[in-house]
N, C-alpha and C positions, 0 to 999 in steps of 0.2 A: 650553387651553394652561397649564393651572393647575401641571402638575408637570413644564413648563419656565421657568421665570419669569425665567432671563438671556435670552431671546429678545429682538431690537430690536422696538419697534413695528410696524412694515411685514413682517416677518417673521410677528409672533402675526398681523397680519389678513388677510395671503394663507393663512396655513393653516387660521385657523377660516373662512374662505370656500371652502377649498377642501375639506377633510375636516368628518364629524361632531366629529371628536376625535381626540386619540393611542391609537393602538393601543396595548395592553402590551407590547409590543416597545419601541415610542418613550417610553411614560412612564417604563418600564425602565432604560432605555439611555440618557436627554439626560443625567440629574444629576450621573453621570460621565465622563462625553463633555464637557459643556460646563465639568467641573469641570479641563480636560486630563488626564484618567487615561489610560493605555492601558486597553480595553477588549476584550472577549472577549462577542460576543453573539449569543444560540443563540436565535433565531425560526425559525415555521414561514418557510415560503413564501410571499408574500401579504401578509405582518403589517407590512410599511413596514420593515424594518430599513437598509435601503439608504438611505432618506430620512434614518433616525436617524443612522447616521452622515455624510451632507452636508449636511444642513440647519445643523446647527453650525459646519459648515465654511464656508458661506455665509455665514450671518450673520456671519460672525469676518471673513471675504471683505468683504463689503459695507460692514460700518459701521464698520469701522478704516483709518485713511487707507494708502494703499496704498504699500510702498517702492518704491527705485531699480525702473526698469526690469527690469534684470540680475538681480534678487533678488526677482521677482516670482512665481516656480514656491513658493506655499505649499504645496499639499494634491496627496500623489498615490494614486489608485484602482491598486490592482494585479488584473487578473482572469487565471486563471488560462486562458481562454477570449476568445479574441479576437471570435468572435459576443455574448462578453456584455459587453464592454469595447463595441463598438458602442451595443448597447440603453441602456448606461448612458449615455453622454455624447447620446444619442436624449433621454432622459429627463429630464436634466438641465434642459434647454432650456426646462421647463416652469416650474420652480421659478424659473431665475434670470427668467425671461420676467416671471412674474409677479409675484416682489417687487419686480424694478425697478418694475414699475408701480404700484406702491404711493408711489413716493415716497422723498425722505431717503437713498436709498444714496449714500455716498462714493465707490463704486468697481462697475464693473459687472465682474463675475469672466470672460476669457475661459477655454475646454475646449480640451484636440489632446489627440488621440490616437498614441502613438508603438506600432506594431506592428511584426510583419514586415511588411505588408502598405502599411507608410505613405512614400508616394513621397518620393525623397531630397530633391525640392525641399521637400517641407512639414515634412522633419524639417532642413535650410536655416533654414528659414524660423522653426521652434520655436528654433534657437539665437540667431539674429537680434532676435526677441521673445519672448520666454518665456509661455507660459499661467500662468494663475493657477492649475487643477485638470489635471495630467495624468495622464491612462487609458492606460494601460500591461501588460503582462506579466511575466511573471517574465523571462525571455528576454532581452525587451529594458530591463529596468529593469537586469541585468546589463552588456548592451551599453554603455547608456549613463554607466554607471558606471565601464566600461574605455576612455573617447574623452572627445572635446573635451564631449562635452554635458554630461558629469559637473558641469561649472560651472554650468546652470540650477538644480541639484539641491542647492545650500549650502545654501539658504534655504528649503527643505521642513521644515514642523512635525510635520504629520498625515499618515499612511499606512494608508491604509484596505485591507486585503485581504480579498477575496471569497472566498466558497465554498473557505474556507480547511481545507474537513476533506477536498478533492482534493490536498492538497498534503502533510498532514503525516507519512504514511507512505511518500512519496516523495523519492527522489536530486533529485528536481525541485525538494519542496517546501526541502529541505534546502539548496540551494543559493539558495532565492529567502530564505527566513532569513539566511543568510550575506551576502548582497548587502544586507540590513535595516541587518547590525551594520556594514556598511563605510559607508550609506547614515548612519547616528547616530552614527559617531566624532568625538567632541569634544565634544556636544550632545545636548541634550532632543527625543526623537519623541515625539508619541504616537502608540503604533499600537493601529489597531482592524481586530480579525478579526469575519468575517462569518458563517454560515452556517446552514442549515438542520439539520445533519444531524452534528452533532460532536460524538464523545467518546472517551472520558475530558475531561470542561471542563480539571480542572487540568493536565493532560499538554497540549490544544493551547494552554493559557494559558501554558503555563512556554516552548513553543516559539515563539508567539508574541512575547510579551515579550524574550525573548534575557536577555542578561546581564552582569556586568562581571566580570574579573580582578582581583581586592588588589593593591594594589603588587608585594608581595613575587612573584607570580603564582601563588602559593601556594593561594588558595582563591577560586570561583566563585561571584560572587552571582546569583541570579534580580533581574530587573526587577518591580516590584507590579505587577499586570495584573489589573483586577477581572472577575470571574466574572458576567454577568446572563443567567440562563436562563431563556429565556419560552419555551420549550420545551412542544413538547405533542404528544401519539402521533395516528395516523390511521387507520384502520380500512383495509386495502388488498384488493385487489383481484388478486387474481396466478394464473392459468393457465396450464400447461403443458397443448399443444395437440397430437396426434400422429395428423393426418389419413390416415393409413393404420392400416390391419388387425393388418398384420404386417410388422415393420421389418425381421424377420431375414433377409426376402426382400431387400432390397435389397441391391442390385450385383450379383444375381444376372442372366444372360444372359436376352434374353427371347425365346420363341420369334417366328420372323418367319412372316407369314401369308406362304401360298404364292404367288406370283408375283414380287416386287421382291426382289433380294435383292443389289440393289448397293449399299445402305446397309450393309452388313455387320450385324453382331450388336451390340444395342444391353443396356445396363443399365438398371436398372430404379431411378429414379432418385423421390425424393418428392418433387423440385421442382413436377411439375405437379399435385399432391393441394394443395401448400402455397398456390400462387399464387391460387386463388379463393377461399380463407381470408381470407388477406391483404385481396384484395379485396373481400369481404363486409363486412370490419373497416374498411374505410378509407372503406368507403359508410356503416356505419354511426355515423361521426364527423365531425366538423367538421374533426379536424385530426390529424393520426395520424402519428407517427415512429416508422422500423423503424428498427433499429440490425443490423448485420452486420459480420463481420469486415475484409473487405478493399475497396478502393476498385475491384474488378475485379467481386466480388460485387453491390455498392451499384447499378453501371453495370447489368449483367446482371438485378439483380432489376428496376429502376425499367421496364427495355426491356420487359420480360416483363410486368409490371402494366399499362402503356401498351398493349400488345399486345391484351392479354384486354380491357380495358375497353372498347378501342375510342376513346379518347381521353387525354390526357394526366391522369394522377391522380397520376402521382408522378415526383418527379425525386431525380436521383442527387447527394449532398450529400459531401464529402472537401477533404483538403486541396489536393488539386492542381486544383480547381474556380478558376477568377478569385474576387478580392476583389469584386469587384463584383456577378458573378453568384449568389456566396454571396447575400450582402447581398440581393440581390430574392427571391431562394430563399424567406428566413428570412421576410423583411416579408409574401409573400405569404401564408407558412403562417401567419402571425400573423393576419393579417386575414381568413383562411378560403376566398383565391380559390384556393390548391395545396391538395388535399384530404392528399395527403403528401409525406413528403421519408424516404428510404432513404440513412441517412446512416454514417457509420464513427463513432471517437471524436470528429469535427470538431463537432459538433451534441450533447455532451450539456450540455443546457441546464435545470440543475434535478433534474435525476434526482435521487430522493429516498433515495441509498443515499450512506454517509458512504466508502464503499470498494465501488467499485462493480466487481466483478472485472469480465475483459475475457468473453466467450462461451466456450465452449469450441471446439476447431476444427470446423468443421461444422455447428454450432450460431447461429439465429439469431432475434432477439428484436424483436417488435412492445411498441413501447415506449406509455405513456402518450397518450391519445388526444389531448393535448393538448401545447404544446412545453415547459410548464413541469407536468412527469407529478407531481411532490412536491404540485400544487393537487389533483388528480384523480390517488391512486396507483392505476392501471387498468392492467395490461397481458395479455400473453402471451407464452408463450414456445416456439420450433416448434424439438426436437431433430430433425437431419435422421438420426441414424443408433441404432440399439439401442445402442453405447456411450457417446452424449453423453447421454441420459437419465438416467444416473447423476449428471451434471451440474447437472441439472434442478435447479429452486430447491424449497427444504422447504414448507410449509405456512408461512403470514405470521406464526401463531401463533409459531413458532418464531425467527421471524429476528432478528434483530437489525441493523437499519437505522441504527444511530447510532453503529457502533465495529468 
């Protein structure tokens, strides 16, 4: 803990009990994190960046006597991803578990999370007592900036956003910026972006950061937002798979053998070339997410793999799924009892592209064997028709994964 050295005591001895040491991300990332900078910090996946930006946040949590009630909302996580706004505040649990047990905390920090997803008595209830860290979305970090909870949120220092390179090319991300600068009028934030997979640095640092008007309103300054890139490339793994012969045949009428012919005339379709691919791939993994277009698709493939298997290997993952049942979905793929989950955009968690386009129509992609694919970049990708091939991804030599 030698290149953090404002750490509290009970802080430095949960963490060298619990890690070897700081990762380069962490030894990176604390000196201006704990110096209050805004900060901008480009780690792989895996490399503790997450930790690096709350672990400062705890300590500053724990060992400073704590204010009013009313004014107790310090530090808010923005995820762009409400499965990973779960995992965080899951994780949490660990750290604050553990330094308490050390001893000397002033203040034990509670977590809520405000979704869509979060029942109106426990967002009641977050206005009644405020959390000390709340996990949130861009969505509702707007919502609650337009209602009465806007009043928890005076007393916010640090705003930490996630997987901040899905936001900055987007009307989405542009409006969770805008909610930032409404969130810091009058007062000092510091904001810290997160992610694996961003760039241009100074382009998402300048939008991070935000900025102020001159009196006059005559000329715009940028906010300082320090740059720490512990960045590092991965060697990937990418497949484009096309379990038939000849694609130009499809949708072509098939001839019907002689006798039944009250099914009518059927097409010739590569769904059933695809499906024991699939499931050859999902035997051959611990943990395996298919992405597809639509929530109608997602249903129909998981039926279909369930089918062929002969027992349940994969379930259908979207947003019209229950909050809860997501939730078991996710834990059990994590822990390796669901061999997969056939999910839409609800599920990408990690995926190692900083602009990850959508599939093309017709087109659909077995993603990373694993739920966080940027640890292990492994996939494949199965066009269903001779025009979405064009689609098809370049060789990895080619891509560019970070911009």
């Amino acid at each position: 803990m030698q290149k953090a050295p404002a750490f509290h005591e009970p802080v430095r001895r949960w963490f060298e009990a619990s890690f070897p040491g700081p990762t380069r991300a962490q030894a990176l990332g604390w000196p201006p994190i704990l110096a209050g900078q805004s900060t901008l910090l480009l780690a792989p996946t895996g490399s503790g960046k997450t930790l690096a930006a709350f672990l400062t946040a705890i300590d500053r949590l724990m060992f400073t006597q704590p204010p009013d009630k009313k004014a107790r909302c310090r530090v808010v996580y923005v995820s762009p991803l409400k499965a990973l706004a779960v995992d965080v505040e899951r994780n949490l649990r660990v750290p604050l578990a553990g330094i308490g047990a050390q001893g000397g905390a002033l203040h034990l920090p509670t977590v809520a999370i405000r979704t869509g997803d979060t029942p109106a008595s426990e967002r009641a209830q977050m206005l009644r007592t405020p959390p000390d860290i709340l996990i949130t979305t861009p969505e509702s970090l707007y919502l609650m900036l337009t209602s009465q909870a806007r009043e928890i949120l005076r007393s916010v220092e640090t705003v930490i956003v996630d997987e901040i390179h899905s936001l900055v090319s987007t009307k989405r991300g542009a409006h969770l910026f805008l909610s930032l600068e409404r969130l810091q009028a009058g007062r000092e934030l510091q904001r810290i972006g997160l992610s694996a997979t961003q760039r241009p640095l100074d382009e998402v640092a300048r939008l991070l950061g935000g900025g102020s008007v001159s009196g006059s309103g005559k000329k715009w300054k940028a906010r300082p937002v320090t740059i720490v890139d512990a960045g590092s490339r991965k060697q990937l793994e990418v497949r484009v798979e096309v379990p038939v012969e000849d694609l130009s045949k499809l949708g072509e009428l098939e001839e019907l053998p002689s006798g039944d012919t009250s099914r009518g005339p059927q097409r010739r379709s590569i769904w059933p070339s695809i499906h024991p691919r699939l499931l050859e791939l999902i035997r051959a993994h611990r943990s395996t997410m298919i992405f597809v277009n639509s929530r109608r698709l997602a249903e129909r493939l998981a039926a279909a793999l369930n089918e062929l298997a002969g027992s349940e290997v994969a379930l259908a993952h979207h947003g019209s799924v229950a909050r809860e049942k997501r939730q078991e979905m996710e834990d059990r793929l994590k822990r390796g009892v669901l061999p997969a989950i056939v999910a839409t955009s609800s599920l990408e968690l990690g995926i190692g592209s900083s602009r990850r386009r959508p599939s093309p129509r017709g087109c659909s992609g077995s993603a990373a064997p694993r739920i966080k694919s940027a640890e292990s970049p492994k996939g494949s990708s199965f066009p269903s028709t001779a025009a979405t091939c064009s689609a098809a991804p370049r060789p990895p030599r080619a891509w560019r994964w970070d911009r």
